[in-house]
LOKESE-587234 format. One line per 10 residues: number of its first residue (from 1); for each residue x, y, z of C-alpha. Coordinates in steps of 0.2 Angstrom, whole numbers, padded with zeros to 4 digits, always signed. Layout:
<rs>
NUM) X/Y/Z | ...
</rs>
This chain:
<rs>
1) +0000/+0000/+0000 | +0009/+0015/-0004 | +0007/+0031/+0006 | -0008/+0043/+0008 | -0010/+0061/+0010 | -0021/+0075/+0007 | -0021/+0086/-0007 | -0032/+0102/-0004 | -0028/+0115/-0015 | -0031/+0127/-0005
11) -0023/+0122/+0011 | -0042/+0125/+0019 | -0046/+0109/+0031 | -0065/+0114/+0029 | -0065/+0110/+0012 | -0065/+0091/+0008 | -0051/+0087/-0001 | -0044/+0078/-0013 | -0033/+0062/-0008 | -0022/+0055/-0017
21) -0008/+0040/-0017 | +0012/+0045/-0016 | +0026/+0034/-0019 | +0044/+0041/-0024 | +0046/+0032/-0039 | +0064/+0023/-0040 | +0078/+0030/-0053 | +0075/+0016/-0066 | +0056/+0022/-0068 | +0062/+0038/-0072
31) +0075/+0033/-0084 | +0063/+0019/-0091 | +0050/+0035/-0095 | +0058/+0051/-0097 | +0066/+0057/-0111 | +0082/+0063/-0111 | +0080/+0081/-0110 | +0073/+0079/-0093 | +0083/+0064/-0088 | +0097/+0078/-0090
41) +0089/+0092/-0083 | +0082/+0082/-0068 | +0099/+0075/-0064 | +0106/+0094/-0067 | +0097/+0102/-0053 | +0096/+0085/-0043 | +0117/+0087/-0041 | +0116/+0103/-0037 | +0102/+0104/-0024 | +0114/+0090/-0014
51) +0128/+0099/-0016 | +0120/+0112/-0006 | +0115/+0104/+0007 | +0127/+0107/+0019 | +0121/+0125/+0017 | +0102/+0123/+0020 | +0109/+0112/+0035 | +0118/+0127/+0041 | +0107/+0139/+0040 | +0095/+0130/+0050
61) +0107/+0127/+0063 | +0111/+0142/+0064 | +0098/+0152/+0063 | +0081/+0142/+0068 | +0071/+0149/+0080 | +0053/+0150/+0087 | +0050/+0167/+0082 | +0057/+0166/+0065 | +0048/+0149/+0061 | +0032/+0159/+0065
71) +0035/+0171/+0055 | +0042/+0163/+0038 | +0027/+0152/+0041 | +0016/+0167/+0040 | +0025/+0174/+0026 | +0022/+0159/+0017 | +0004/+0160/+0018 | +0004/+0175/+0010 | +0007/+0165/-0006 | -0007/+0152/-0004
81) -0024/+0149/-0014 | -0035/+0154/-0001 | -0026/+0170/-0001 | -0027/+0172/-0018 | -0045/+0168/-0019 | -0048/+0181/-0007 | -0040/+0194/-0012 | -0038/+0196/-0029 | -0060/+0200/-0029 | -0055/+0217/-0019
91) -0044/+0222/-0034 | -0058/+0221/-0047 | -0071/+0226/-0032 | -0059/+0243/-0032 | -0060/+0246/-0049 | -0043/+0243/-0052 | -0049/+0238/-0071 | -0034/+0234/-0084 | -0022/+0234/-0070 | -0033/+0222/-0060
101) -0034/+0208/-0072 | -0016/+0209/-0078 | -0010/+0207/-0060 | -0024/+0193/-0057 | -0017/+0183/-0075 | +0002/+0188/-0068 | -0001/+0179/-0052 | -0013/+0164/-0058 | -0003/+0160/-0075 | +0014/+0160/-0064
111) +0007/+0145/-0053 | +0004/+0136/-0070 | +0021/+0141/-0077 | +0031/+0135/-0061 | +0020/+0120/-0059 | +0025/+0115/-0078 | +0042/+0117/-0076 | +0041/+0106/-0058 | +0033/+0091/-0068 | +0044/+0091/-0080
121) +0062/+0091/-0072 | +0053/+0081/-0059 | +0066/+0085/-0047 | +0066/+0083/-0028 | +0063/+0095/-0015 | +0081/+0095/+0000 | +0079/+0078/+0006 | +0072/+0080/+0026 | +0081/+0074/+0036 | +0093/+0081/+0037
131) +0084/+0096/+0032 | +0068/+0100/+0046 | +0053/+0107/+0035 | +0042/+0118/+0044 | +0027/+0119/+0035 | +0006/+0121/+0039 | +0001/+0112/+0024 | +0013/+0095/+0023 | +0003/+0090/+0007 | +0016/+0100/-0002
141) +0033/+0093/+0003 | +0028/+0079/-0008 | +0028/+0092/-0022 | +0045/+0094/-0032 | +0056/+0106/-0026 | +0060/+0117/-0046 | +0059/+0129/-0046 | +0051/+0137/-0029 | +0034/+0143/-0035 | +0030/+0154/-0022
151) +0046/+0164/-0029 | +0039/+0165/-0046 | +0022/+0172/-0040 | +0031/+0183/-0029 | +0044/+0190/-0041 | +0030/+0191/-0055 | +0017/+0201/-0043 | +0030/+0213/-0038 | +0039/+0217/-0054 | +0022/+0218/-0060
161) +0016/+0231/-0046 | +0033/+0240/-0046 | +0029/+0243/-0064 | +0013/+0255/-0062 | +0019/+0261/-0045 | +0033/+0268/-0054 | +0027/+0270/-0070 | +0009/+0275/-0071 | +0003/+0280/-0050 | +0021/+0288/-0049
171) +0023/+0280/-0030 | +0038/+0286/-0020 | +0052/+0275/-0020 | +0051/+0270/-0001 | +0035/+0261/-0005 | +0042/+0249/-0021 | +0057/+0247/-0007 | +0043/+0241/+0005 | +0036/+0229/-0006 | +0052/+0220/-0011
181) +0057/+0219/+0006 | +0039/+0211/+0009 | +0044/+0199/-0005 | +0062/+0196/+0000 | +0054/+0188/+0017 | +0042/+0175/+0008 | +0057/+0170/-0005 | +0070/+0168/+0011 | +0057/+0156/+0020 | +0059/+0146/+0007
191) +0076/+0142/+0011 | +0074/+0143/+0030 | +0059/+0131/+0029 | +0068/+0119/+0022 | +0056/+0117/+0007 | +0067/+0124/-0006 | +0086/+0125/-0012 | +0096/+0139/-0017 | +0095/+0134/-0037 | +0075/+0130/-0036
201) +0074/+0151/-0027 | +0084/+0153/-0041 | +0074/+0147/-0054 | +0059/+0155/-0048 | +0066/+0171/-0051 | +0071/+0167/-0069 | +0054/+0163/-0072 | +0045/+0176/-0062 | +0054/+0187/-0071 | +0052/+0183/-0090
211) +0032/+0182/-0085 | +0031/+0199/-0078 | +0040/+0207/-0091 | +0030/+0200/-0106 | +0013/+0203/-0097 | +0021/+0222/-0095 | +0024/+0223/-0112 | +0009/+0214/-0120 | -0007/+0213/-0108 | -0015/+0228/-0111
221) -0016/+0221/-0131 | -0022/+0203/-0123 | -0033/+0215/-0112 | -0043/+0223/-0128 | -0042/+0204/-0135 | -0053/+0198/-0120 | -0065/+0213/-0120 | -0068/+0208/-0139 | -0081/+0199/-0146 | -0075/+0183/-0146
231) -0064/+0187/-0130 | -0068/+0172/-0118 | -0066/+0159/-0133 | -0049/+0164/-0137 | -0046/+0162/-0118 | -0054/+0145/-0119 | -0044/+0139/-0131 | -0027/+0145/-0121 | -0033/+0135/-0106 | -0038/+0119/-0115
241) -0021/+0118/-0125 | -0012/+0124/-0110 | -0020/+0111/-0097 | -0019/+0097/-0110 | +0000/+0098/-0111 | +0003/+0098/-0094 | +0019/+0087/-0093 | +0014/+0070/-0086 | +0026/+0066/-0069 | +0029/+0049/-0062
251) +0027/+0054/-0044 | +0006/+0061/-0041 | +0015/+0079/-0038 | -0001/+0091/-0035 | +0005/+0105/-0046 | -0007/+0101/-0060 | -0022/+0103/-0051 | -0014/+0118/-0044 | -0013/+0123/-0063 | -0030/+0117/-0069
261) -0037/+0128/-0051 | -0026/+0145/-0056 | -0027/+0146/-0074 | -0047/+0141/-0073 | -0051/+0159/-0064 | -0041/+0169/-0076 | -0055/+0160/-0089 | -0067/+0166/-0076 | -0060/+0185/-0076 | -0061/+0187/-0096
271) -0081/+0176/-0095 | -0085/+0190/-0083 | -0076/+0205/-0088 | -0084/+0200/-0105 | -0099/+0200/-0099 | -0097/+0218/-0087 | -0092/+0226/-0101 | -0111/+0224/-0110 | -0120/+0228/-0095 | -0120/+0246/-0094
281) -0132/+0248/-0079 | -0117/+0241/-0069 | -0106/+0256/-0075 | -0103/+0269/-0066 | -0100/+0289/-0076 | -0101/+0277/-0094 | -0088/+0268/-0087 | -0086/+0248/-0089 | -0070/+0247/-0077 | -0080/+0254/-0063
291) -0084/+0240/-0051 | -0077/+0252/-0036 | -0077/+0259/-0017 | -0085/+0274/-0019 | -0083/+0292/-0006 | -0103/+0293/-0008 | -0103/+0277/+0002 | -0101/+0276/+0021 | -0086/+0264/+0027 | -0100/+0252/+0033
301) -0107/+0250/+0014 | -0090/+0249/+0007 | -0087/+0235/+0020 | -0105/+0227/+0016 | -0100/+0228/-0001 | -0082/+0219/+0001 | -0092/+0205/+0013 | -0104/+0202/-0002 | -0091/+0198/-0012 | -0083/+0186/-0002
311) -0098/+0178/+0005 | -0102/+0174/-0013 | -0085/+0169/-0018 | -0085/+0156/-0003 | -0102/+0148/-0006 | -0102/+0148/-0023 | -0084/+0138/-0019 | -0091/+0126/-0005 | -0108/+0122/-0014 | -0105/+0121/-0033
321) -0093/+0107/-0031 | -0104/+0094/-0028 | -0115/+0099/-0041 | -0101/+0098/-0052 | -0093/+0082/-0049 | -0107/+0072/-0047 | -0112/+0080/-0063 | -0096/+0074/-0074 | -0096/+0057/-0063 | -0113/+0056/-0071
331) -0106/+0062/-0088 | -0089/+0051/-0088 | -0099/+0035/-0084 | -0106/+0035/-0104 | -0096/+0028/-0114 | -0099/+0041/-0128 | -0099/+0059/-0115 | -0081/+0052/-0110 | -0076/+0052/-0129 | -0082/+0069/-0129
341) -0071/+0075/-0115 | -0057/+0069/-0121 | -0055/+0056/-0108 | -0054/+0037/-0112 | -0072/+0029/-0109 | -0063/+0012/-0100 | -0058/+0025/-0086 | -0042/+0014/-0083 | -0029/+0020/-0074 | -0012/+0020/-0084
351) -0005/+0006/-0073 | -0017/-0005/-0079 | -0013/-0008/-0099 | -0009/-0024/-0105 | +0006/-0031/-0111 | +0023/-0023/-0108 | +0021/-0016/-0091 | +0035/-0022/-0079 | +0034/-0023/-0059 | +0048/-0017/-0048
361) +0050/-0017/-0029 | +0057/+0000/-0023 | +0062/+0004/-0005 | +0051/+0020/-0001 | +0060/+0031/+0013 | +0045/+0037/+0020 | +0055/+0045/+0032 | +0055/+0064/+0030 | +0054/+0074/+0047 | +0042/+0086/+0047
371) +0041/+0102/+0060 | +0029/+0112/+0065 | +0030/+0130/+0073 | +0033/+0126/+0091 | +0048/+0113/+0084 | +0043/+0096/+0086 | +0049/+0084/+0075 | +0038/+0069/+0067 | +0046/+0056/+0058 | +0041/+0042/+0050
381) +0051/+0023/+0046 | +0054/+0016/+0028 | +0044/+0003/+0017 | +0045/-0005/+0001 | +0031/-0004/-0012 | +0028/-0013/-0026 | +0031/+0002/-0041 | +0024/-0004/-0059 | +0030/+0003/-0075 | +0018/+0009/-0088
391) +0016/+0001/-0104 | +0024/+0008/-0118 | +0006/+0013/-0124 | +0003/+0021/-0109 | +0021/+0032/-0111 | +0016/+0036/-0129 | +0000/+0042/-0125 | +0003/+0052/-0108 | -0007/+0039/-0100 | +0005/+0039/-0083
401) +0008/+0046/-0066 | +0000/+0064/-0066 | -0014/+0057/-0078 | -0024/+0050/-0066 | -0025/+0065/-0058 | -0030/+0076/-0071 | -0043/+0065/-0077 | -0053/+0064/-0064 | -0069/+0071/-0059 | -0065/+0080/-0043
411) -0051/+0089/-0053 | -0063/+0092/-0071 | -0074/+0098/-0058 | -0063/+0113/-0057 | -0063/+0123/-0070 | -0082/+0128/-0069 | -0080/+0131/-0053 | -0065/+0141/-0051 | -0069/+0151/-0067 | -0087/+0154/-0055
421) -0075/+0163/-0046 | -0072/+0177/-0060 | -0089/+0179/-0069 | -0097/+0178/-0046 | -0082/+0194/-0047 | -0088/+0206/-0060 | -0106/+0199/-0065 | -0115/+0192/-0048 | -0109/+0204/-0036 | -0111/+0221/-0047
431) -0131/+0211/-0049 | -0130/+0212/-0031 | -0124/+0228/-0028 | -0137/+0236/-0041 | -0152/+0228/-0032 | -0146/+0230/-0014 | -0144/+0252/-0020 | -0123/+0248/-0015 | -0121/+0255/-0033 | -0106/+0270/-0033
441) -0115/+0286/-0034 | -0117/+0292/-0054
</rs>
């Protein structure tokens, strides 16, 4: 029986979550598998994150105490889906407009491109021990370690923001200084939670970079593109080619469904801003951008207004996904609605093809220690599990690992209800707003 853990997106225990079963696969899987593009950059960043572990041990030693795991734990929170999902609404809800949905794409589309590059390399995180990782949400140490994806999100967000601070709302230069301090704290918890290597930081900044300067230079174009007629198609078809090429991994790491979460509001952003932008009784002055705090209100209605938002962004989150995946359980059990979906009607997991599949014992250290913010350790002893190869087939046809996660309905389920998330933003609560008289003053 290989291990279990739970996979919950967003690192909220009320939610019911998603479990899944980890086993490190053994060296020969990889090499049986990958091709040798990633053979070679897996065993390129593999060296290097041993080499420096001396140095995360170090710095641990050295440096590790209560306050400081408190507050690098807090830190990394900042960079978590439930923060995400609950802030990014007030950006839209302040009328923040172009520079809103860039900043939303910046930070969603960042978590995909991190998550590709993770399954692809498909290299480890600092082995623990003798590195401690101190971490709320344990679900993602079984994640791969390049590169850091709460550096690329950070390093995106804030090249993003220094840009119009700079550049556009002509901010003083102490407050971009505040900001990349801010962001030097999350990316320096990396390293001193023990969750990530010098080169996967590294990485992330090299990623996080390139994003935030194209969307710089091109989202105001993509931004008209949306707001088009046939805006939320093009977006569509972005996000089915993107979450169909996901790389398959050989270890169940939970970035893709972190991708298929992420870049399935950004659909939800351009479905609603779409859809904002031809409802003029939602406008404020002739204005479609205009979904804003107002000084006409009172701080009580501005605050009524931001609860709205959230109480609809939650519910619609706890109660649509139910609906939705007993919907496509419903759905993928016909033969010919599963041909239709893309997904193959014998719902057979990739381990399961005839023929040329091989099995192999692999010892599974199952012995990572694990700390939480008061310092105590949990270990756990090794096991062997019995790992089978894919067939040949199943290699060919991407039908491995990572697979069986995309594939199934809890993780379909998804997209409508994270895209929810976007249309709830600039449709269902602006509705609300107009009916409930919270509408800024014309």
């Amino acid at each position: 029986m290989l291990s279990r853990f739970q996979l919950d997106e967003d690192n909220d225990t009320g939610h019911e979550a998603t479990a899944a079963y980890f086993a490190k696969a053994p060296e020969y899987a990889y090499k049986a598998v990958y091709s040798k593009s990633r053979l070679f950059l897996r065993d390129l960043v593999s060296r290097e994150v041993e080499r420096e572990m001396p140095w995360l041990v170090a710095i641990q030693c050295i440096c590790r105490s209560p306050a400081l795991d408190l507050l690098f734990v807090f830190t990394g929170m900042l960079g978590n889906h439930a923060f995400f999902m609950l802030a990014l609404p007030f950006l839209h809800i302040c009328g923040f407009g172009v520079f809103a949905r860039g900043l939303s794409f910046v930070i969603l589309w960042s978590v995909y491109f991190s998550g590709v590059a993770k399954d692809y390399i498909s290299a480890p995180r600092p082995a623990s021990p003798p590195v401690v990782q101190i971490t709320r949400s344990p679900a993602h140490t079984f994640e791969y370690g390049f590169p850091s994806s709460h550096t690329t999100y950070v390093v995106a967000t804030i090249l993003y923001i220094s840009h119009y601070m700079l550049n556009v709302w002509g901010c003083p230069l102490h407050w971009v200084y505040t900001l990349w301090v801010v962001g030097s704290f999350i990316v320096i918890g990396r390293v001193y939670c023990g969750l990530h290597s010098f080169i996967d930081v590294a990485g992330g900044v090299v990623i996080g970079t390139t994003e935030a300067l194209a969307f710089i230079l091109f989202y105001e174009k993509l931004d008209s593109l949306i707001l088009s007629t046939a805006g939320p198609l093009y977006i569509a078809t972005v996000l089915y080619l993107a979450l169909s090429n996901i790389p398959r991994s050989l270890d169940l790491c939970p970035c893709c469904i972190d991708s298929f979460c992420a870049t399935s509001v950004t659909l939800g952003l351009a479905i609603g801003a779409w859809a904002h932008a031809r409802m003029p009784f939602l406008w404020r002055n002739g204005v479609a951008d205009s979904i804003a705090w107002d000084k006409s209100f009172t701080l009580a209605q501005n605050a009524v207004r931001s609860a709205i938002t959230i109480v609809l962004v939650v519910s619609w989150k706890v109660k649509s996904k139910p609906m939705f995946v007993a919907l496509l359980k419903m759905l993928l059990c016909s033969h010919n609605a599963a041909k239709a979906l893309v997904v193959h009607s014998d719902a057979q997991s990739c381990y399961n093809c005839e023929s040329d599949s091989n099995t192999i014992v692999a010892s599974e250290s199952d012995g990572k220690q694990h700390s939480d913010i008061d310092g105590r350790h949990q270990a756990a002893g090794s096991k062997e599990v019995s790992y089978q190869l894919p067939s040949a087939k199943c290699i060919k046809d991407g039908r491995y690992g990572t697979y069986d996660l995309m594939v199934t309905p809890e993780n379909l389920a998804r997209i409508p209800i994270y895209a929810g998330i976007g249309v709830i933003t600039y449709v269902a609560a602006p509705i609300a707003f107009y009916y409930l008289d919270l509408m800024p003053a014309q």
